[in-house]
PDB file of N, CA, C and O in Angstrom:
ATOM      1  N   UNK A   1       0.850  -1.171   0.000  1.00  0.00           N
ATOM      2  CA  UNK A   1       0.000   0.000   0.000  1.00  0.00           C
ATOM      3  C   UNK A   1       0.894   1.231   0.000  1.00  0.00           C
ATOM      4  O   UNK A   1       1.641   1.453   0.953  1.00  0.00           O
ATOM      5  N   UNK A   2       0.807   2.261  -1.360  1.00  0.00           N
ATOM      6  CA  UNK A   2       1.639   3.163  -1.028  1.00  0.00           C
ATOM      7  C   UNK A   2       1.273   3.958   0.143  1.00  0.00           C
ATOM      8  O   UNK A   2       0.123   3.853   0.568  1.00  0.00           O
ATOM      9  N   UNK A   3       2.208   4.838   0.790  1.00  0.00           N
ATOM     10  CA  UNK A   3       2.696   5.210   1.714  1.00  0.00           C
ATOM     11  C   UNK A   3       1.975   5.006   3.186  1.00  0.00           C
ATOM     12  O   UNK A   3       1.640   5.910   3.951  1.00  0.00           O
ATOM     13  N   UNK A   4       1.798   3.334   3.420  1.00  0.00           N
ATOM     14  CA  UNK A   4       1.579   2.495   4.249  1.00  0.00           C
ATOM     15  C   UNK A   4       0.510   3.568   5.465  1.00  0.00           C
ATOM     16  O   UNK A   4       0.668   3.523   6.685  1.00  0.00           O
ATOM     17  N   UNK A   5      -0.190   4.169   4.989  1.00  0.00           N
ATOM     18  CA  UNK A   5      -1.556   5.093   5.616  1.00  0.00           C
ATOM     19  C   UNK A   5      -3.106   4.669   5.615  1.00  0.00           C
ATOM     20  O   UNK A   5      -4.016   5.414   5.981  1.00  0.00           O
ATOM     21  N   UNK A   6      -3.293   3.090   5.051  1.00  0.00           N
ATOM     22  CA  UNK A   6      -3.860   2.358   5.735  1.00  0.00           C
ATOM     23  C   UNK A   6      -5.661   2.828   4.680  1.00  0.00           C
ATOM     24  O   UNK A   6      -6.778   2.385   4.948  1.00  0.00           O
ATOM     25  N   UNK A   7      -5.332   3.705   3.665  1.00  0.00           N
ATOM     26  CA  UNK A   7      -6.181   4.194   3.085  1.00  0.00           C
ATOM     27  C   UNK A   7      -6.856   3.103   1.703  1.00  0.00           C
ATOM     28  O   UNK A   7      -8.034   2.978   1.370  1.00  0.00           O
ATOM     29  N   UNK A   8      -5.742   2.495   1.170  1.00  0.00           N
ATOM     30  CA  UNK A   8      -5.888   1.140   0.731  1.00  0.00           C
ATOM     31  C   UNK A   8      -6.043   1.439  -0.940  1.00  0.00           C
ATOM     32  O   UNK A   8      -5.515   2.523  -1.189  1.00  0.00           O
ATOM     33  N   UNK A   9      -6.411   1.025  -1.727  1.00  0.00           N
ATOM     34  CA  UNK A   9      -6.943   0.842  -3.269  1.00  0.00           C
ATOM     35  C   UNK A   9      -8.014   2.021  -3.336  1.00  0.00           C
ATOM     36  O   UNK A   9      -9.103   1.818  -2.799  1.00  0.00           O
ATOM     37  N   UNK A  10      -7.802   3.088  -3.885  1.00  0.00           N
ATOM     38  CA  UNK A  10      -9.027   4.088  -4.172  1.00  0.00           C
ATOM     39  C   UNK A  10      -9.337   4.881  -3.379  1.00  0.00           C
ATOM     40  O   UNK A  10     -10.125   5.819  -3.489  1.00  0.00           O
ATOM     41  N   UNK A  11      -8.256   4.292  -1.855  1.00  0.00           N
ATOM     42  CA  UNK A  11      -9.094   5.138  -0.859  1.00  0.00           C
ATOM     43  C   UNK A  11     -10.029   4.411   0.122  1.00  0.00           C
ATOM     44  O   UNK A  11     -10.019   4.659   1.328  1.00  0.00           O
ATOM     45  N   UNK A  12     -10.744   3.605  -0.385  1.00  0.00           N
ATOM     46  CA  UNK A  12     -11.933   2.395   0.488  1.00  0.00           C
ATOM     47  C   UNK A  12     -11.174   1.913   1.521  1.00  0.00           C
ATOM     48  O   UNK A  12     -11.844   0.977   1.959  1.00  0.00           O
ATOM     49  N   UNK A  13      -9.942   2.020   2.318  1.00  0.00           N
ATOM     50  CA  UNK A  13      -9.693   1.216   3.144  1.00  0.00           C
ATOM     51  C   UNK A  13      -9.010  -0.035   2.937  1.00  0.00           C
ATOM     52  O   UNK A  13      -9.131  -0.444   1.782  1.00  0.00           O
ATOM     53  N   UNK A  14      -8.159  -0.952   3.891  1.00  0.00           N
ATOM     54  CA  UNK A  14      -7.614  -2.157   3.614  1.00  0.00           C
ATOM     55  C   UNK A  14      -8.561  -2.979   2.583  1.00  0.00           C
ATOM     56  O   UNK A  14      -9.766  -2.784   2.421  1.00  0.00           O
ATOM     57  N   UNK A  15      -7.802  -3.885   1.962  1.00  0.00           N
ATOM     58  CA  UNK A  15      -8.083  -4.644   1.520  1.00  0.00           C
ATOM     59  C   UNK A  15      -7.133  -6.314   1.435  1.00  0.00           C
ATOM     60  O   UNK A  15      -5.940  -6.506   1.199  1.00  0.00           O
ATOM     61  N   UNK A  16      -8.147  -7.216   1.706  1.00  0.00           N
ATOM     62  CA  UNK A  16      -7.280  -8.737   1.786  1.00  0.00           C
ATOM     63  C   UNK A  16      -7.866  -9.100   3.433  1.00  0.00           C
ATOM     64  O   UNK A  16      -8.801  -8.392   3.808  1.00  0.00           O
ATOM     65  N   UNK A  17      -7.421 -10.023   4.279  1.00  0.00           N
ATOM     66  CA  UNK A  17      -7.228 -10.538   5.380  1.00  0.00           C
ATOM     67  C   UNK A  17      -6.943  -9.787   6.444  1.00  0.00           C
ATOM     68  O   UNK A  17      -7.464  -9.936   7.549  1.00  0.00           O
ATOM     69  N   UNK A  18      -6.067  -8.913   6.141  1.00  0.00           N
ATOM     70  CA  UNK A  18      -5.457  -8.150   6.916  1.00  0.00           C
ATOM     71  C   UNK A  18      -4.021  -8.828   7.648  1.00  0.00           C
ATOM     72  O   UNK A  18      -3.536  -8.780   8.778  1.00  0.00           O
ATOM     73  N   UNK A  19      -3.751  -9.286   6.729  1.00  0.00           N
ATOM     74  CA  UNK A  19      -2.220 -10.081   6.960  1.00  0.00           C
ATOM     75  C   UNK A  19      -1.016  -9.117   6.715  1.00  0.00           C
ATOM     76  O   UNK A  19       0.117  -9.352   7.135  1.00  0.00           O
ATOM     77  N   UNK A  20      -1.423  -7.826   5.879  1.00  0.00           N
ATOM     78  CA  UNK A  20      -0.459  -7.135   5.915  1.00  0.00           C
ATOM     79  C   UNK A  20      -0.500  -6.317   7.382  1.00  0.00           C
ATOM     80  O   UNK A  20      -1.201  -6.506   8.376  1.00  0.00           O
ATOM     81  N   UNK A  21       0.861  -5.033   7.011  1.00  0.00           N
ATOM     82  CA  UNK A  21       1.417  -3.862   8.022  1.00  0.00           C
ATOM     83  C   UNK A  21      -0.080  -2.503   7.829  1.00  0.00           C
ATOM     84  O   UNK A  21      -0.411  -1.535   8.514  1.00  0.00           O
ATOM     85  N   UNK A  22      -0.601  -3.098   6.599  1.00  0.00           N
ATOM     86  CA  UNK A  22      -1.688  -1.728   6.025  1.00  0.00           C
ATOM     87  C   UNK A  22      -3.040  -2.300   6.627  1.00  0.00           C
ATOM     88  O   UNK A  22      -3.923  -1.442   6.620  1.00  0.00           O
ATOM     89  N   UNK A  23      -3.365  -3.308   7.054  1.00  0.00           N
ATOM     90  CA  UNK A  23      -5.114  -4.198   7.531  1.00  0.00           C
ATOM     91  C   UNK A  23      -5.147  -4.021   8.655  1.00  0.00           C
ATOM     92  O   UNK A  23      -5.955  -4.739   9.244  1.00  0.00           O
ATOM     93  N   UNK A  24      -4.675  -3.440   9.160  1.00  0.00           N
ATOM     94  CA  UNK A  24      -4.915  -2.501  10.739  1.00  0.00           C
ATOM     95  C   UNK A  24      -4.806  -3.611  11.890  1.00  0.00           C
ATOM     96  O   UNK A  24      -5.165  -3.294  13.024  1.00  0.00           O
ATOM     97  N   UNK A  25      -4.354  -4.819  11.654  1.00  0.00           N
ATOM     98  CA  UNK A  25      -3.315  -5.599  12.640  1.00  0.00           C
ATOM     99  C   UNK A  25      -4.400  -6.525  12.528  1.00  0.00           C
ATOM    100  O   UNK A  25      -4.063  -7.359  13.369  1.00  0.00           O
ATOM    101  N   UNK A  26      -5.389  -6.896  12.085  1.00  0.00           N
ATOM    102  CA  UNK A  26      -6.178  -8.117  12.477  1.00  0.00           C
ATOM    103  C   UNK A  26      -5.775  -9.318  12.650  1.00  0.00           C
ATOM    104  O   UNK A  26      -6.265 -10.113  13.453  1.00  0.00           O
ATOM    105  N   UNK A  27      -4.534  -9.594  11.646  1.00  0.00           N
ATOM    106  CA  UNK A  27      -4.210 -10.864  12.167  1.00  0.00           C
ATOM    107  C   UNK A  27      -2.725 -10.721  12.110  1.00  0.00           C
ATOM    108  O   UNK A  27      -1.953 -11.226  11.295  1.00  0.00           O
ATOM    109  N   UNK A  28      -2.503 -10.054  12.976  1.00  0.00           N
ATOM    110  CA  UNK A  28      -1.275  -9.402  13.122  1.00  0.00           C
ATOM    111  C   UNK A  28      -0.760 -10.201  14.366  1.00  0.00           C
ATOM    112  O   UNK A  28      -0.623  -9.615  15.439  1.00  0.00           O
ATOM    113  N   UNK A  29      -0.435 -11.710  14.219  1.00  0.00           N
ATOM    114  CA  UNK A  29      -0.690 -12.220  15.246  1.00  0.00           C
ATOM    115  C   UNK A  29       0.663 -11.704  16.254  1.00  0.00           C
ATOM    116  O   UNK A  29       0.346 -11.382  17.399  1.00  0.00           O
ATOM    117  N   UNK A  30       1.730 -11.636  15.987  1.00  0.00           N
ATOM    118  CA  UNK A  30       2.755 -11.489  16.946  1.00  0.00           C
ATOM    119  C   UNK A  30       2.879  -9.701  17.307  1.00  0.00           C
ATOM    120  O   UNK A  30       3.808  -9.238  17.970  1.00  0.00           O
ATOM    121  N   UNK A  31       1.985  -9.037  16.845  1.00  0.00           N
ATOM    122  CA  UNK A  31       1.894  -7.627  17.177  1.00  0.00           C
ATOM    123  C   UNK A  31       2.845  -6.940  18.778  1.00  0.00           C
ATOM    124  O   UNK A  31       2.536  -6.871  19.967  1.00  0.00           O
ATOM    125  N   UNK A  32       3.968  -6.576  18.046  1.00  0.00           N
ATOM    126  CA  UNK A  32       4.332  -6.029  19.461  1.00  0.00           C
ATOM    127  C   UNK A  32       4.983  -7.148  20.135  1.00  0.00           C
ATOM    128  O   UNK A  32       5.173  -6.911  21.328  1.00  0.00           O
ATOM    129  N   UNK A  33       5.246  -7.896  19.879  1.00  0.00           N
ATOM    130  CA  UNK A  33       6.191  -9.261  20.761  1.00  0.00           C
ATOM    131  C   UNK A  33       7.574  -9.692  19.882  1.00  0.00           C
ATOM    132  O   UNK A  33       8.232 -10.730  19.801  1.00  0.00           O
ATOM    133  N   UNK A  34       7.628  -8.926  19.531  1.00  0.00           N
ATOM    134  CA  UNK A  34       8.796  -9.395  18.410  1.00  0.00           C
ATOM    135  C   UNK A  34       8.791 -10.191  17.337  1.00  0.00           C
ATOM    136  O   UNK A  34       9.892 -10.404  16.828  1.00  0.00           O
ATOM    137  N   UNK A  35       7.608 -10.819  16.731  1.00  0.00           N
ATOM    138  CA  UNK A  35       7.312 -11.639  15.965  1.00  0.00           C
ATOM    139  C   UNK A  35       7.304 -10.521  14.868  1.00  0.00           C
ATOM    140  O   UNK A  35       7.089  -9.351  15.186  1.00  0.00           O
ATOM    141  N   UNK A  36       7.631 -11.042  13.068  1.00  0.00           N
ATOM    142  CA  UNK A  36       7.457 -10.502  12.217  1.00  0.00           C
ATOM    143  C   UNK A  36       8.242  -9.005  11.693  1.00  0.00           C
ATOM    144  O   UNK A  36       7.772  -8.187  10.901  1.00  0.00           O
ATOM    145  N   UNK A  37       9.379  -8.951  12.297  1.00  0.00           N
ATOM    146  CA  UNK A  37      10.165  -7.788  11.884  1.00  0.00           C
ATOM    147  C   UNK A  37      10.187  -6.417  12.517  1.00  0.00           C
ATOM    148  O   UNK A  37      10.724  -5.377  12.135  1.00  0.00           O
ATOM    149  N   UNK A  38       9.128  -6.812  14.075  1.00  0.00           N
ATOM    150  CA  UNK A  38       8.649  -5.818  14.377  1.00  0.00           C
ATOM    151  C   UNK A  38       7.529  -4.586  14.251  1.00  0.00           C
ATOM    152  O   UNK A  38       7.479  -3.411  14.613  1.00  0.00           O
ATOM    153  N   UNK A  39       6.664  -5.505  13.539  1.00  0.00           N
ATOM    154  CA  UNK A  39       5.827  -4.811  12.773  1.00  0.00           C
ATOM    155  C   UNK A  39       4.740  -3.687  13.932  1.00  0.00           C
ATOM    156  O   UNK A  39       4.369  -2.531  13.727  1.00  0.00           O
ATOM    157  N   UNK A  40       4.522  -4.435  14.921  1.00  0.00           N
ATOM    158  CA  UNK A  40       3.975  -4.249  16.066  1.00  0.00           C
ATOM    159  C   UNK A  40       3.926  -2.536  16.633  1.00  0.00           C
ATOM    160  O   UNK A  40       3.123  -1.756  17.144  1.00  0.00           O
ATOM    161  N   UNK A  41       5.593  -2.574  16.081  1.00  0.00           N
ATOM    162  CA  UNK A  41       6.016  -0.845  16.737  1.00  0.00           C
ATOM    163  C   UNK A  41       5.792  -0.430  15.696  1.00  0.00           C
ATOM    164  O   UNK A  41       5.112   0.547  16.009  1.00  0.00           O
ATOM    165  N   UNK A  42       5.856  -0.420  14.414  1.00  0.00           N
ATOM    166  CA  UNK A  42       6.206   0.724  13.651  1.00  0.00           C
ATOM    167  C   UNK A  42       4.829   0.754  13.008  1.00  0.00           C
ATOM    168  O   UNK A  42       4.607   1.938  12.754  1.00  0.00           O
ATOM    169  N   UNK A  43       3.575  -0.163  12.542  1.00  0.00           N
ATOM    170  CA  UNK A  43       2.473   0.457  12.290  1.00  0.00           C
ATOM    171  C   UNK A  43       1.117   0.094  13.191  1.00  0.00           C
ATOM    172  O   UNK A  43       0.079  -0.038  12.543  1.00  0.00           O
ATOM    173  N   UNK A  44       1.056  -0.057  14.451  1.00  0.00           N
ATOM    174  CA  UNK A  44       0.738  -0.034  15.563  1.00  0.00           C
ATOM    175  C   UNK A  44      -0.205   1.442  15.392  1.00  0.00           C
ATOM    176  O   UNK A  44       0.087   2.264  14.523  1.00  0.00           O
ATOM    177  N   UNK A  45      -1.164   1.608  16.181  1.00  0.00           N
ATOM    178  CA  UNK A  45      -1.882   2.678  16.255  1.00  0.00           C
ATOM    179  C   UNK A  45      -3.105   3.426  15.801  1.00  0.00           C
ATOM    180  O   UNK A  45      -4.149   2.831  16.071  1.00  0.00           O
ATOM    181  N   UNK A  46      -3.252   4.604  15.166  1.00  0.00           N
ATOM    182  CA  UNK A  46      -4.743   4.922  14.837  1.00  0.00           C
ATOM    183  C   UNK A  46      -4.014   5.895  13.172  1.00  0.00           C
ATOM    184  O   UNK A  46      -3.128   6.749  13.125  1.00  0.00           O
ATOM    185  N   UNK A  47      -4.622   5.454  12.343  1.00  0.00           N
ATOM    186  CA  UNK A  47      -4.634   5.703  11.073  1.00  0.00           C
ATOM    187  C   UNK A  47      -4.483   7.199  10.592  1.00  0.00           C
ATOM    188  O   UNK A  47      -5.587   7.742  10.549  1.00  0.00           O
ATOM    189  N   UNK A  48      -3.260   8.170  10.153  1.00  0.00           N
ATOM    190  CA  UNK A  48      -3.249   9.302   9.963  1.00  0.00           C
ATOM    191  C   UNK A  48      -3.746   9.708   9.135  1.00  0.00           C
ATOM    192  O   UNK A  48      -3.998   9.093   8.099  1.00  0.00           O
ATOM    193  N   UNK A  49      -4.035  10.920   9.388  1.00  0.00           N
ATOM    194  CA  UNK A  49      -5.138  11.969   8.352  1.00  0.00           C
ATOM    195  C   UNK A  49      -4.403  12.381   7.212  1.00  0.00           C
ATOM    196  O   UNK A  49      -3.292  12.779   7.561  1.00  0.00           O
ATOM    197  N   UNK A  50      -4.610  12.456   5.787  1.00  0.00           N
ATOM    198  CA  UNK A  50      -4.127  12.765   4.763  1.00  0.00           C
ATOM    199  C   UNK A  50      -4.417  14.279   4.585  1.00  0.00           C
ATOM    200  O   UNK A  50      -5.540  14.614   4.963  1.00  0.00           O
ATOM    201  N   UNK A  51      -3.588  15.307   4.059  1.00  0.00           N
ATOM    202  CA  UNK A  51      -3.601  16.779   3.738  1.00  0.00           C
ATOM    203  C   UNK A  51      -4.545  16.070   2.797  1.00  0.00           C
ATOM    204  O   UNK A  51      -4.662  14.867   2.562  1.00  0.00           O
ATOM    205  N   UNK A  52      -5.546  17.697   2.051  1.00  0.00           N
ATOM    206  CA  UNK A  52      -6.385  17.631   0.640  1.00  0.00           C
ATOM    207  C   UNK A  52      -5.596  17.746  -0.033  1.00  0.00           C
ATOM    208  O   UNK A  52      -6.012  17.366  -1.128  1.00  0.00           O
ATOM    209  N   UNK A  53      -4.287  18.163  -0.125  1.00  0.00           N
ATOM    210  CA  UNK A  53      -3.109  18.066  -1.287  1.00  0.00           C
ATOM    211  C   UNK A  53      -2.686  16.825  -1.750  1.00  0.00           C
ATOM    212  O   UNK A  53      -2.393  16.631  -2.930  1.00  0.00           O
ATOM    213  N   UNK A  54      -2.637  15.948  -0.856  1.00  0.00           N
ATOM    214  CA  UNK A  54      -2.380  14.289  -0.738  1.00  0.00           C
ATOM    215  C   UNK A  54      -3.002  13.853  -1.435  1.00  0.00           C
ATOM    216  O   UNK A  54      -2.644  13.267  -2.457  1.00  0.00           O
ATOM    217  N   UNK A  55      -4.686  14.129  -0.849  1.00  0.00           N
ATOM    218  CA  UNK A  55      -5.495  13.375  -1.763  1.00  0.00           C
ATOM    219  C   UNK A  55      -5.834  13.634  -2.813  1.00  0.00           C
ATOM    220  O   UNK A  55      -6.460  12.816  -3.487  1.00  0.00           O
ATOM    221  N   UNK A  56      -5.534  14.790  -3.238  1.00  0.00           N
ATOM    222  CA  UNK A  56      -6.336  14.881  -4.439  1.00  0.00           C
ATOM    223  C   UNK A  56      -4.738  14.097  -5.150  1.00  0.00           C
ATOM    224  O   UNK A  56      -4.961  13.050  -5.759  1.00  0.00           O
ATOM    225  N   UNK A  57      -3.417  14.488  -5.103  1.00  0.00           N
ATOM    226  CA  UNK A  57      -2.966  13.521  -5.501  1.00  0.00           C
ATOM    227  C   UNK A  57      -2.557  12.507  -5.893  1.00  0.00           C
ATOM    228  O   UNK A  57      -1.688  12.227  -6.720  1.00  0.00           O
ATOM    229  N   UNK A  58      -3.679  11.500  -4.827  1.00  0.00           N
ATOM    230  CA  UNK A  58      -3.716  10.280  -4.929  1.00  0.00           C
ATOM    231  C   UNK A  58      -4.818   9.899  -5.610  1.00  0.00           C
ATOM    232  O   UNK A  58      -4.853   8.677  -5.752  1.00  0.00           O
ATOM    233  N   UNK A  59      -5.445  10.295  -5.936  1.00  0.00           N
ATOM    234  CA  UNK A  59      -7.095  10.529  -6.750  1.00  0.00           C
ATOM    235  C   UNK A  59      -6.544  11.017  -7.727  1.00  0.00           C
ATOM    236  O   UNK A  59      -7.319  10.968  -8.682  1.00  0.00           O
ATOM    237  N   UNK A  60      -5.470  11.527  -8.019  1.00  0.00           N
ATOM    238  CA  UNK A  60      -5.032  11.921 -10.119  1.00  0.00           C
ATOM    239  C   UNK A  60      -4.710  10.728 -10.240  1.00  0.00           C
ATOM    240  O   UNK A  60      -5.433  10.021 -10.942  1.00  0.00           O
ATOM    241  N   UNK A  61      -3.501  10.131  -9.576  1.00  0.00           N
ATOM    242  CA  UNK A  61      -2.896   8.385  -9.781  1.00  0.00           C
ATOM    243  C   UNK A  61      -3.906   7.810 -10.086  1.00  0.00           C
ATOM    244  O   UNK A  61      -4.223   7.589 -11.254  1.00  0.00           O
ATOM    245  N   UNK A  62      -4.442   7.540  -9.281  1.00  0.00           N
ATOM    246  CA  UNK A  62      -5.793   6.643  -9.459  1.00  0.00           C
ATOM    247  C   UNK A  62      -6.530   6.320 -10.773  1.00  0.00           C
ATOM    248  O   UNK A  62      -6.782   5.364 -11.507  1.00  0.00           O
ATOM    249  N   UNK A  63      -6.822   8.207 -10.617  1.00  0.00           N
ATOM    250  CA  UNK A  63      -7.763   8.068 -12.067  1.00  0.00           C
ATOM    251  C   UNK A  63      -7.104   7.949 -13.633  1.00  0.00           C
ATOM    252  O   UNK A  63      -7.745   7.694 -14.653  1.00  0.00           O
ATOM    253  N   UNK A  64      -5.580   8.218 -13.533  1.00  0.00           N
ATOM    254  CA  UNK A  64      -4.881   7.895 -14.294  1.00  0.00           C
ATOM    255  C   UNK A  64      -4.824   6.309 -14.553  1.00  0.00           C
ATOM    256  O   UNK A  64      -4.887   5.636 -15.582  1.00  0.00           O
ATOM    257  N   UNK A  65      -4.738   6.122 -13.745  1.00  0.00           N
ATOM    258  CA  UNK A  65      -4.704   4.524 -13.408  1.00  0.00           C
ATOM    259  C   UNK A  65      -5.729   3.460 -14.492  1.00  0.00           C
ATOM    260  O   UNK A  65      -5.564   2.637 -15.393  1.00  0.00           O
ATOM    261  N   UNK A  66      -6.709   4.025 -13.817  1.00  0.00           N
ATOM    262  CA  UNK A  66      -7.883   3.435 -14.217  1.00  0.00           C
ATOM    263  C   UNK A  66      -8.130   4.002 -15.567  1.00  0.00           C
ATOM    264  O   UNK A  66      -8.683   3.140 -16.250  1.00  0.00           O
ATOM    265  N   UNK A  67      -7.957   5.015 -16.173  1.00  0.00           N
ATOM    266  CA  UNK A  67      -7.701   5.100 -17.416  1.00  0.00           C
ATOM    267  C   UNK A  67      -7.143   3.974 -18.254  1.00  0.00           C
ATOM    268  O   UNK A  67      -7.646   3.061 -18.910  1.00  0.00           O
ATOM    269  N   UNK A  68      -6.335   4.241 -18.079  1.00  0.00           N
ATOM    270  CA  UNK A  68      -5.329   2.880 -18.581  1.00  0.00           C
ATOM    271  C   UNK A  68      -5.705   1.946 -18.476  1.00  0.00           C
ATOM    272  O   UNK A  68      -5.064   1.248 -19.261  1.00  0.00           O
ATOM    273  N   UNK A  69      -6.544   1.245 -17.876  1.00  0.00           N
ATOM    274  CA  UNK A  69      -7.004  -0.173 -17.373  1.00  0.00           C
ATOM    275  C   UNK A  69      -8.339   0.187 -18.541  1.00  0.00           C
ATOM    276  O   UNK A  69      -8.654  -0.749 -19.276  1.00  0.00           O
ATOM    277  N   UNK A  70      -8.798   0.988 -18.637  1.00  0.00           N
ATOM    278  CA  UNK A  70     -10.055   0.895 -19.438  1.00  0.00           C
ATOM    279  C   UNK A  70      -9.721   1.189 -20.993  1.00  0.00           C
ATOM    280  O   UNK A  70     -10.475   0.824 -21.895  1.00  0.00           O
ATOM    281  N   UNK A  71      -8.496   1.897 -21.214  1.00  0.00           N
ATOM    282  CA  UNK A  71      -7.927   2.109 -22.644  1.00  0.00           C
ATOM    283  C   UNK A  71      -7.698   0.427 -22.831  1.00  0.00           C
ATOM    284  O   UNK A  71      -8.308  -0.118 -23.750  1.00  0.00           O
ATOM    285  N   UNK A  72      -6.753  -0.442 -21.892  1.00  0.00           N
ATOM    286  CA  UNK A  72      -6.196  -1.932 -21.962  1.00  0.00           C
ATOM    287  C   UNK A  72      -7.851  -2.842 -22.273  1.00  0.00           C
ATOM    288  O   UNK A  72      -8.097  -3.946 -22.760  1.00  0.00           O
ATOM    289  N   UNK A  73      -8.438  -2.099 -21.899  1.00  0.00           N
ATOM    290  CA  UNK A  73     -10.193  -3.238 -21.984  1.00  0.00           C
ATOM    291  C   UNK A  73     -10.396  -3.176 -23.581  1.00  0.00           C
ATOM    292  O   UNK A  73     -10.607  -3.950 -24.514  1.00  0.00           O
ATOM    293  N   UNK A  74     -10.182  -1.614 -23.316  1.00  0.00           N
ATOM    294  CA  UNK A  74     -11.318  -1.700 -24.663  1.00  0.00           C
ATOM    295  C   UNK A  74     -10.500  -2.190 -26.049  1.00  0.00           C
ATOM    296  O   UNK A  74     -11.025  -2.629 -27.072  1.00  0.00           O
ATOM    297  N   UNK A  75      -9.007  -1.985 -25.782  1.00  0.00           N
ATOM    298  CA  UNK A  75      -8.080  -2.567 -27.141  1.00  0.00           C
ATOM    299  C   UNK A  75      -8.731  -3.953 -27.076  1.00  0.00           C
ATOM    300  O   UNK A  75      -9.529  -4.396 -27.902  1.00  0.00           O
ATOM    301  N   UNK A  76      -8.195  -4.692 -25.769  1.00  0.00           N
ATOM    302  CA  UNK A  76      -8.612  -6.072 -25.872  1.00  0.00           C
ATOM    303  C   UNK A  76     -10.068  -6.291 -26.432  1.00  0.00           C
ATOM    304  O   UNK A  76     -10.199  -6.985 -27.440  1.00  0.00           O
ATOM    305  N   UNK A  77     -10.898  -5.867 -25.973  1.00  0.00           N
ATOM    306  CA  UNK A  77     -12.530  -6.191 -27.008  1.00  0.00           C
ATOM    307  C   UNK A  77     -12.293  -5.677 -28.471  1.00  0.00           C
ATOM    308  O   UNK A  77     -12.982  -6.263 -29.306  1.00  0.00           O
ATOM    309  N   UNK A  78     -11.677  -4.956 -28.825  1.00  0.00           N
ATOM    310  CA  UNK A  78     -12.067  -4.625 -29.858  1.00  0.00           C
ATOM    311  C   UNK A  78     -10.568  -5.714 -30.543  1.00  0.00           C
ATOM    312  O   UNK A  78     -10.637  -5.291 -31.697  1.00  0.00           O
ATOM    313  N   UNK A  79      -9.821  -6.355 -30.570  1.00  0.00           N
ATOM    314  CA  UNK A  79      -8.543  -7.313 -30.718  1.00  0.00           C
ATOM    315  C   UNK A  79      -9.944  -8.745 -30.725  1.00  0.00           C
ATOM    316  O   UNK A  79     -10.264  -9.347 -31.750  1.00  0.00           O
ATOM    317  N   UNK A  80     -10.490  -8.973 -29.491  1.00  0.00           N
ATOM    318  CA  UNK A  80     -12.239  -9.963 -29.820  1.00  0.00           C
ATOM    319  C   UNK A  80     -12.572  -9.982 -30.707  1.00  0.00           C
ATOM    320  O   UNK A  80     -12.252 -10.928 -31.426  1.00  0.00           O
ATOM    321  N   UNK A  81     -13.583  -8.750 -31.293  1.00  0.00           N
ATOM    322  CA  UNK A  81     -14.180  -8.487 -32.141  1.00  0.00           C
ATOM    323  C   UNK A  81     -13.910  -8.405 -33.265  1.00  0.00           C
ATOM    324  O   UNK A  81     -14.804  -8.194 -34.085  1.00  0.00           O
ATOM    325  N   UNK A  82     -12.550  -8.550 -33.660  1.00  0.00           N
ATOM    326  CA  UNK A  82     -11.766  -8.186 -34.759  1.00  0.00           C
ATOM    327  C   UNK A  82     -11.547 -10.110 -34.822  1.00  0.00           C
ATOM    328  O   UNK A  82     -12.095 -10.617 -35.800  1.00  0.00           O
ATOM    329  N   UNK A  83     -11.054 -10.772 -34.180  1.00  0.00           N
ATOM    330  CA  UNK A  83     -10.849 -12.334 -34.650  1.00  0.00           C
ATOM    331  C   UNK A  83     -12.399 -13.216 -34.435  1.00  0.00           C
ATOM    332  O   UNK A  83     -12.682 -14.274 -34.999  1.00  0.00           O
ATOM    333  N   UNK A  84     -13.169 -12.545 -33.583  1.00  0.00           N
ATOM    334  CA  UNK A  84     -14.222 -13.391 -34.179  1.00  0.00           C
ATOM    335  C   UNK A  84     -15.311 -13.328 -35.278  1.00  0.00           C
ATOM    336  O   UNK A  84     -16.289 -14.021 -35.556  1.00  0.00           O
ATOM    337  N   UNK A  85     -14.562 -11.866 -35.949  1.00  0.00           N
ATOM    338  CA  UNK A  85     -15.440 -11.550 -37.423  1.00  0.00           C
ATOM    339  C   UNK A  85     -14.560 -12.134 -38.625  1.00  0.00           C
ATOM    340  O   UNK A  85     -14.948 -12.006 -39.786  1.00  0.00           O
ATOM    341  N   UNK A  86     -12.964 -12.994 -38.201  1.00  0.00           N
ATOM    342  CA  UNK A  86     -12.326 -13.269 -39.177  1.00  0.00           C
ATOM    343  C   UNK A  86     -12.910 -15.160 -39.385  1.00  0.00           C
ATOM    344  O   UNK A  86     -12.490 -16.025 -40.153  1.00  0.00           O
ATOM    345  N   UNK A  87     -13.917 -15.204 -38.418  1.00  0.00           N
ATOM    346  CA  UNK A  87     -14.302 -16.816 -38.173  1.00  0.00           C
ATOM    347  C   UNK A  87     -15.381 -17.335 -39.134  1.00  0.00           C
ATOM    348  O   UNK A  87     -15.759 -18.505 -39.064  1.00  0.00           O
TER     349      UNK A  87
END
């Protein structure tokens, strides 16, 4: 999760099990006992607030992002549509 702030994919929050340092310790089983690299101390705690500069930053990525993922769709359907009219 970039910059491990617990905000997750889009913004919605963790995502997965919560096996990572970013799922807010759920199964964070050795939390704080020395198990796991120490994970315990260093993301331990209550989830920091992002500046509106942040976010809207992270909301251009995003939507850049997802651009791209929908430019990659639509080549691929139309790469479909193109071999199943050669059938």
């Amino acid at each position: 999760m970039p910059g491990f702030d617990r905000t997750g994919p889009f913004g919605s929050g963790p995502v997965g099990r919560g096996m990572g340092p970013c799922g807010g310790g759920q199964a964070n089983w050795g939390r704080g006992r020395g198990y796991g690299r120490g994970a315990g101390s260093r993301w331990g705690g209550t989830p920091t607030e992002i500046s509106p500069d942040d976010e809207k930053q992270n909301l251009t990525r995003q939507k850049s992002w997802l651009e791209s993922l929908l430019e990659s769709i639509n080549q691929r359907l139309k790469n479909l549509e193109g071999s199943s009219q050669e059938k």
